[in-house]
C-alpha positions as CSV (number, residue, x, y, z in Angstrom):
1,X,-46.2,102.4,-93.8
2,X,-43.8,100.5,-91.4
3,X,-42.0,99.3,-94.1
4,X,-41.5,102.5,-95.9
5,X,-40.5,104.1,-92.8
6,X,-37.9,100.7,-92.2
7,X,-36.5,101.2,-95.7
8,X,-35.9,105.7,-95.5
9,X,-34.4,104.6,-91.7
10,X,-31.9,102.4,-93.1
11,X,-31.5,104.0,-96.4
12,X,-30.7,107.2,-94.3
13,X,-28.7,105.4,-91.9
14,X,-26.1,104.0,-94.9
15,X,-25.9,106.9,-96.6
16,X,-24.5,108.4,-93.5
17,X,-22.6,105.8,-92.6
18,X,-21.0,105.3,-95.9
19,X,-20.5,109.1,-96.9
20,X,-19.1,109.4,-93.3
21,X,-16.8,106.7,-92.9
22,X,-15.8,107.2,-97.0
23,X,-14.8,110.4,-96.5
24,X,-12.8,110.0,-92.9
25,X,-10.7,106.9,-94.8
26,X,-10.1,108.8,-97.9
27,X,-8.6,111.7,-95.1
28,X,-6.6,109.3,-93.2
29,X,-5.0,108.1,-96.7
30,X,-3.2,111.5,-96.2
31,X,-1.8,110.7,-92.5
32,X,-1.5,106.5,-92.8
33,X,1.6,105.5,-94.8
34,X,-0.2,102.4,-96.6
35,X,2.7,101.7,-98.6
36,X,4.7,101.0,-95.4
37,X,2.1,98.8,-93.8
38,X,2.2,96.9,-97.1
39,X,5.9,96.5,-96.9
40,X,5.6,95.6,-93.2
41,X,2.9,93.2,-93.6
42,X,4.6,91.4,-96.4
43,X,7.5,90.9,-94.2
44,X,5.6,89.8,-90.8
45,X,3.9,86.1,-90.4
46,X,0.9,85.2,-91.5
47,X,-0.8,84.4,-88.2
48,X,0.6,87.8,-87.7
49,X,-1.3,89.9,-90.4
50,X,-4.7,88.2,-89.3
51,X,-4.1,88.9,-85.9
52,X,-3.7,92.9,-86.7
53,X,-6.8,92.4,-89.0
54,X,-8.8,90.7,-86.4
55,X,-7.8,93.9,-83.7
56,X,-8.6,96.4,-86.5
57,X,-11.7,94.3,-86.9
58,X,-11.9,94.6,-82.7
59,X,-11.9,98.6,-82.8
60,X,-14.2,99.2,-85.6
61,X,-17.8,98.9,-84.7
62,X,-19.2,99.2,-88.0
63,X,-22.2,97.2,-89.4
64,X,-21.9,95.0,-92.1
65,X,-22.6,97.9,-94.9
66,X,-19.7,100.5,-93.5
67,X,-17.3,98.2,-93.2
68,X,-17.4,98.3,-97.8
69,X,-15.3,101.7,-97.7
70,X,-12.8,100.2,-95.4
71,X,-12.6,97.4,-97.5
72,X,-11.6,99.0,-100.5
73,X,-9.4,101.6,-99.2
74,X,-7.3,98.4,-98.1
75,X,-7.3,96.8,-101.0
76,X,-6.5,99.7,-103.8
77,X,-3.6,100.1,-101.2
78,X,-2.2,96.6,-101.8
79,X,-2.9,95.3,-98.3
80,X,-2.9,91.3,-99.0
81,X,-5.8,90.4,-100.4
82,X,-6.2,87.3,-97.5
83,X,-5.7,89.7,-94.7
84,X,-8.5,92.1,-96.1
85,X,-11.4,89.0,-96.6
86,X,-10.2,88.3,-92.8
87,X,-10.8,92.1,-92.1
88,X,-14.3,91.7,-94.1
89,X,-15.6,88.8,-92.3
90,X,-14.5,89.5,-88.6
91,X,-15.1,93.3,-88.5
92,X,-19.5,93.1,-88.4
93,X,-19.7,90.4,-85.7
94,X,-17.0,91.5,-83.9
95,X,-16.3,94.6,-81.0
96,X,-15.9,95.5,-78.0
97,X,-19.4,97.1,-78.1
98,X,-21.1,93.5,-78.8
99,X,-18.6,91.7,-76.4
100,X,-19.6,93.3,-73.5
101,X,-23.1,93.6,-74.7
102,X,-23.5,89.8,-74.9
103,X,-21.4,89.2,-72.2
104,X,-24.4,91.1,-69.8
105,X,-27.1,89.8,-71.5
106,X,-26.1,86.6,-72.5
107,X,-23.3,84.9,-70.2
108,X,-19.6,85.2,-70.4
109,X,-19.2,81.7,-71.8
110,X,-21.5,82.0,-74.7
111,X,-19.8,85.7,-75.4
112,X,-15.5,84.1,-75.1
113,X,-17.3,80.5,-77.3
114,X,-18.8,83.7,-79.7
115,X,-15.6,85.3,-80.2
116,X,-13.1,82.6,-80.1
117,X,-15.1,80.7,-83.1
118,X,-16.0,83.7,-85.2
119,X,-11.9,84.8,-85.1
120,X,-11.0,81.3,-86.3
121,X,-13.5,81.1,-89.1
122,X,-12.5,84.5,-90.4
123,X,-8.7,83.9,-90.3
124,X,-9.8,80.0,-92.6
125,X,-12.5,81.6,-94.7
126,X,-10.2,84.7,-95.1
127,X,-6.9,82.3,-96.2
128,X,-9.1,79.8,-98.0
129,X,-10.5,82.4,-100.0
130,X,-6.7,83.6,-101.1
131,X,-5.9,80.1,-101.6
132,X,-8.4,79.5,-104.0
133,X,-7.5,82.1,-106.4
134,X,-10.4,84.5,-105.7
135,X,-8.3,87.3,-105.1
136,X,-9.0,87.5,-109.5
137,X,-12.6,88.3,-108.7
138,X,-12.4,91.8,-108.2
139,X,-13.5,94.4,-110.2
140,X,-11.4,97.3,-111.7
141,X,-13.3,99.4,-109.6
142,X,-11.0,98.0,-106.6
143,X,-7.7,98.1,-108.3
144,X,-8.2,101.0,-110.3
145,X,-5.8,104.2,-109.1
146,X,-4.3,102.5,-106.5
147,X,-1.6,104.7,-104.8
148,X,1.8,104.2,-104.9
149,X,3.2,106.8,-102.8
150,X,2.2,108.9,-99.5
151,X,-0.1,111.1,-100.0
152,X,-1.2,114.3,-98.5
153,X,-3.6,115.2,-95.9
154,X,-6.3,117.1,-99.0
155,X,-9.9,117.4,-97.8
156,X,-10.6,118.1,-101.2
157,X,-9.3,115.3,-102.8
158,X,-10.9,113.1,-100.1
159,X,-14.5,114.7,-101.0
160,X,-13.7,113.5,-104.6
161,X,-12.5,109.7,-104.0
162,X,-16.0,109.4,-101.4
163,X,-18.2,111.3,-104.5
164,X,-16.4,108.6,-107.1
165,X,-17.2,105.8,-104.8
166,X,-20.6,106.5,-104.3
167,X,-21.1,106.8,-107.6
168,X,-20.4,103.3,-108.5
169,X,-22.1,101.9,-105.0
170,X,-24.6,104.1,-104.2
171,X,-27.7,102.8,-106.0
172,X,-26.7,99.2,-104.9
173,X,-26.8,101.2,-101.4
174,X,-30.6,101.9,-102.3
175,X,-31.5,98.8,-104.0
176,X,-30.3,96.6,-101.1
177,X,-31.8,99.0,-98.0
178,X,-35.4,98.4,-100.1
179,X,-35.6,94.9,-100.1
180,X,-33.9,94.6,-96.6
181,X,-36.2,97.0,-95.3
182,X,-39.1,94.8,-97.1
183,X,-38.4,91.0,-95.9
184,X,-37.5,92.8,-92.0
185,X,-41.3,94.1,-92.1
186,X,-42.8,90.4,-92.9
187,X,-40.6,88.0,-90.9
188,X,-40.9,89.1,-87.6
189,X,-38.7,87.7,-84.9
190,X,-41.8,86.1,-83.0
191,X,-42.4,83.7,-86.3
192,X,-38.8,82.5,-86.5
193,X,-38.8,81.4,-82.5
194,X,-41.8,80.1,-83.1
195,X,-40.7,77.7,-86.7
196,X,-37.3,77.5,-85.3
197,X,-37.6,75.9,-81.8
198,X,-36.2,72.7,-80.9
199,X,-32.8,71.0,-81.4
200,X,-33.0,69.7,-85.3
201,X,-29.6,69.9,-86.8
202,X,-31.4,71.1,-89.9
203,X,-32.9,74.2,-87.9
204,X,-29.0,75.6,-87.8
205,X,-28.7,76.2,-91.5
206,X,-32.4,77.2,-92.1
207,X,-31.3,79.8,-89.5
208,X,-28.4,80.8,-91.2
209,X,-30.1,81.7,-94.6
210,X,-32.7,83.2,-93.0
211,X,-30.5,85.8,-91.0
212,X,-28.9,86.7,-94.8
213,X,-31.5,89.2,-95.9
214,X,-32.2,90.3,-93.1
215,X,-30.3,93.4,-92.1
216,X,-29.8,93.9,-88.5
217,X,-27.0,94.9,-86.6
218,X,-25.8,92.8,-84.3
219,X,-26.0,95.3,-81.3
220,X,-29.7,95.1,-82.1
221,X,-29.8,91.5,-82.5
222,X,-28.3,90.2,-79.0
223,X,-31.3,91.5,-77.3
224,X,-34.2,89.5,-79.9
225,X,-31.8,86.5,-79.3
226,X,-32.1,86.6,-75.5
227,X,-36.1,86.7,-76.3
228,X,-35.7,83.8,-79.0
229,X,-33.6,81.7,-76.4
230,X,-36.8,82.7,-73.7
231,X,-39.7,81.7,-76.2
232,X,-37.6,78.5,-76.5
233,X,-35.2,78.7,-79.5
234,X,-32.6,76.4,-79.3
235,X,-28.9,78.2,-78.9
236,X,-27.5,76.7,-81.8
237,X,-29.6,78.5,-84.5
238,X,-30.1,81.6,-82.7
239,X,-26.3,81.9,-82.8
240,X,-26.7,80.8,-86.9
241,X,-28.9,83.6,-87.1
242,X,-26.5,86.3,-84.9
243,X,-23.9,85.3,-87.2
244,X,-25.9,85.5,-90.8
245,X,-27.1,88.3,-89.9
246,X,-24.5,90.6,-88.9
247,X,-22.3,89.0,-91.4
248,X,-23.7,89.5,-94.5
249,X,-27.0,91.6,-95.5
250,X,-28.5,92.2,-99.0
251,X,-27.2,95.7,-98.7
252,X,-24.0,94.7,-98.2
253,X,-24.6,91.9,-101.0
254,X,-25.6,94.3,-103.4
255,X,-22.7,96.8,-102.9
256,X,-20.4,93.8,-103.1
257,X,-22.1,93.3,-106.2
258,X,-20.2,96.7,-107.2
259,X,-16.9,95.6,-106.2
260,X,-16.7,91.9,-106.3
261,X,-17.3,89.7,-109.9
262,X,-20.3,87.0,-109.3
263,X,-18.1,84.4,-108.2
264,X,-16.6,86.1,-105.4
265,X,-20.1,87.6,-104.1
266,X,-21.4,84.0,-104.1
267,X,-18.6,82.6,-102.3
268,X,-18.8,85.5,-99.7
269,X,-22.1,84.4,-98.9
270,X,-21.4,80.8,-99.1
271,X,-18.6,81.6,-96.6
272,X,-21.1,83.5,-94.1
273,X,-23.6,80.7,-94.1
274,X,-20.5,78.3,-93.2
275,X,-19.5,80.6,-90.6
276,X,-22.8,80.8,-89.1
277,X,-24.0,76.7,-89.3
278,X,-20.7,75.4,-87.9
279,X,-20.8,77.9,-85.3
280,X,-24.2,77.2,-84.6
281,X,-23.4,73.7,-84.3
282,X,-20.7,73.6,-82.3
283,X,-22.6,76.4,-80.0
284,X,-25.0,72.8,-79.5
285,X,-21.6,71.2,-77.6
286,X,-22.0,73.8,-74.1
């Protein structure tokens, strides 16, 4: 019962998201001149375009899941294809929302050490990804009807680009929520403190993949940390986990599935687990 109730709260809880956030993007493709931010981006440094993705990332408290239509509203509007995998990695695990929740509950130094490392390994994974040619990965479904020219502000032309999306993503949507919703009923938090104490390297990336099907935001995850770090959980693979977790979900995994080809969804997640076992490693240094 527990997990059926798990999987209709989160299944309820991205549809909303998705629809909601869909739909306000496709409106806002009436008001935001994409074309011109393309133009200026193109034009502007590098370090430059991450840093504007990074502070969109900042100001968008989304999970993991409803950061997808945002993602390829950006991308069938030509913003670089580097600057959008920054965007994707930095905008779950990072906010203001988090950073003064982990601040409070958590210190101010592990919250700036959080924040510092998680921009930096989104701005390499991000440029790494467009140097390696995986911008060639994505599916039709990205590219397809991109817009070339403003367009107007048309609710109803909005409702039809969030039903056409959802189309294509929705019963990944469902698939992933299900099988979320079933591993987060039978690994609770008190087993992984207890399996996952002490100061093993190998402990950091055993953390990591754990924290990839799980999906839990990471508003709700600061707290079960700070009860991991009591029960005695070393730092460095309760941040793994933090980082996994937020990052990347089988939710979000399977509607990648939609938009991504294989080898792009596999390096995504190959990317998170990096991002969370070198974080959680170097979290061992303070």
């Amino acid at each position: 019962m527990d997990v059926f109730l798990s999987f209709i709260s989160i299944a309820l809880e991205l549809t909303i998201l998705f629809i909601g956030i869909s739909l306000v993007i496709n409106l806002l493709q009436g008001v935001i001149p994409y074309y011109k931010m393309e133009r200026l981006m193109n034009h502007s440094h590098p370090l430059l375009q991450a840093g504007a993705a990074i502070m969109f990332a900042f100001v968008t408290p989304f999970c993991s899941c409803s950061t997808i239509p945002i993602v390829v509203n950006l991308l069938r509007n030509h913003v670089k294809f580097s600057i959008v995998m920054v965007f994707l990695f930095a905008s779950p695990v990072l906010d203001l929302t988090i950073f003064t929740l982990m601040t409070y509950l958590l210190g101010w130094k592990i919250s700036l050490f959080y924040t510092i490392l998680t921009i930096i390994f989104s701005i390499i994974i991000g440029f790494s990804l467009s140097a390696l040619g995986f911008e060639k990965q994505l599916k039709n479904v990205i590219v397809e009807n991109a817009p070339q020219e403003e367009k107007r502000f048309n609710i109803r032309a909005a409702m039809n680009e969030t039903w056409n999306l959802m189309k294509t993503v929705y019963p990944f949507l469902i698939l992933g929520a299900g099988i979320g919703a079933f591993i987060q009923g039978f690994v609770p938090a008190e087993w992984m403190a207890v399996y996952m104490g002490g100061e093993n390297w190998w402990i950091v990336p055993i953390a990591a993949l754990t924290g990839i099907p799980l999906y839990i935001r990471l508003s709700t995850m600061i707290p079960v940390s700070q009860i991991m770090l009591a029960k005695g959980m070393a730092l460095g693979p309760v941040m793994a986990l933090m980082i996994s977790s937020a990052g990347a979900s089988l939710p979000e995994i399977t509607m990648l599935h939609s938009l991504f080809k294989k080898k792009l969804v596999f390096a995504f997640i190959g990317s998170v687990l990096f991002m969370a076992s070198m974080s959680g490693f170097l979290f061992y240094l303070i």
